[in-house]
N, C-alpha and C positions, 0 to 999 in steps of 0.2 A: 149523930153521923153514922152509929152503927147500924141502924134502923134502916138508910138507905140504902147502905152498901146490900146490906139482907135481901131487899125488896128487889134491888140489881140481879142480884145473884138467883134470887128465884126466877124472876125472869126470865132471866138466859137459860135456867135449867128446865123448864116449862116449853122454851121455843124448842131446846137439845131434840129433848123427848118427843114433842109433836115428829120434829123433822124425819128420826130415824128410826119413827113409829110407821112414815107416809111413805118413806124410802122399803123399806122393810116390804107393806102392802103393796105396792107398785112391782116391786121386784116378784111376788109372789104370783101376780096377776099378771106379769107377763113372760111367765115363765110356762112353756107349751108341756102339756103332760104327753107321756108317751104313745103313740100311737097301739094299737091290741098288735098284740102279740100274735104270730099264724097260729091255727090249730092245726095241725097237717100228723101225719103216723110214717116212720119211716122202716126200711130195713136194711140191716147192713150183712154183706156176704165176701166173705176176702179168703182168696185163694194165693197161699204160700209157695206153690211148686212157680205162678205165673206174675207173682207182685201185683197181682189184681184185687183192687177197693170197688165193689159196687154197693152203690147205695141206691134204693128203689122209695120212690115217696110212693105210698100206701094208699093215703089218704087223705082228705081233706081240703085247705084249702092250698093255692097256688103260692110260690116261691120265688119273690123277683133276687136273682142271684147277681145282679149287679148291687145288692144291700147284702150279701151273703158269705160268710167265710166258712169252711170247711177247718178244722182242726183234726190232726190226724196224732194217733199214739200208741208207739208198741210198749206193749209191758210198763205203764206210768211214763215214760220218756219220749216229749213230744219229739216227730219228726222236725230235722235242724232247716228244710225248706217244707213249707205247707201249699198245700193247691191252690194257686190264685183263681178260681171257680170264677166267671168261667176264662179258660186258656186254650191258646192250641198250644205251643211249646214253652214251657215253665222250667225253671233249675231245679235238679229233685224228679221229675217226673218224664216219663215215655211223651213225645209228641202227640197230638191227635187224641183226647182223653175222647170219651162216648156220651151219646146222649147228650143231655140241658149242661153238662160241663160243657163240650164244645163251644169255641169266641163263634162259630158256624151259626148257635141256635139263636132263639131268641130271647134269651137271658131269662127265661121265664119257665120252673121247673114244676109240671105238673102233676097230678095224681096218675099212678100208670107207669113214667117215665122213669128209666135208670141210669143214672149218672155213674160212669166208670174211670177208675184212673189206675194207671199203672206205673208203678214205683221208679225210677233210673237206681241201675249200683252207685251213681251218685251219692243217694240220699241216706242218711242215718238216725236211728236205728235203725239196723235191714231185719227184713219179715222174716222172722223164721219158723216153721209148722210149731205149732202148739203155745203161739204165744199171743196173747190177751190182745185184742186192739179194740182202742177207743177212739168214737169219731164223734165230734161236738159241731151241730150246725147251728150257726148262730147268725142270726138278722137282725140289722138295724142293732146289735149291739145287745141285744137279748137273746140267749141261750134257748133255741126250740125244740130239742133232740140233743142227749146223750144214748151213741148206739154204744154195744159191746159184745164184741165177739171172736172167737179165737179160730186162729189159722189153721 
């Protein structure tokens, strides 16, 4: 009798293994890989005296910013409200940003074009002249640009 039990038991450990070997392969196979990444070159220029963030794309390819978030940061400490790129009136931010920020454009930030925002005394950290800001754009959930530059 212990013979069958064995033969049982192989059995079932032989169907285990197939199963969540076929599961496994299935799940691999239908899982979509990332789309590329934009290659684009951007620049960043921000004036302290007017709480103004411009960011100019450089180069390369186009920016659909309906997939885009703007992270913004004085001195390591991100801003407590970020740009919802694109807006006209946002918490944290002056009405009316410029350029491919604008809800006005058409969500589509090209080589050339400069996208401007300006700060509300809402928002914190506030900008003050000589201090480090970092801006992270990021698409589709991939980081395309860390800019850095001091006010």
């Amino acid at each position: 009798m212990g013979r069958a039990v064995s033969s049982v038991v192989g059995v079932v450990l032989l169907i285990s293994l197939v199963l969540v070997g076929a599961g496994t392969i299935s799940l691999v196979l239908a899982t979509e890989p990332p789309g590329p990444t934009p290659m684009s070159s951007f620049e960043l220029a921000v004036d302290a005296d007017t709480d103004e963030l411009s960011i100019t794309h450089r180069g390369g390819e186009s920016i659909d910013l309906t997939e885009t978030r703007i992270l913004v940061e004085f001195e390591g400490r991100r801003l407590v409200h970020q740009p919802p790129v694109p807006f006209f009136a946002a918490r944290g931010f002056e009405s009316g940003p410029g350029g491919p920020f604008n809800s006005a454009s058409d969500n589509s930030w090209r080589p050339g074009e400069t996208g401007t925002l300006e700060l509300a005394s809402t928002n914190s950290p506030a900008l003050t002249p000589d201090s480090t800001v970092t801006v992270r754009i990021v698409t589709d959930g991939t980081e395309i640009a860390r800019l850095r530059t001091v006010a």
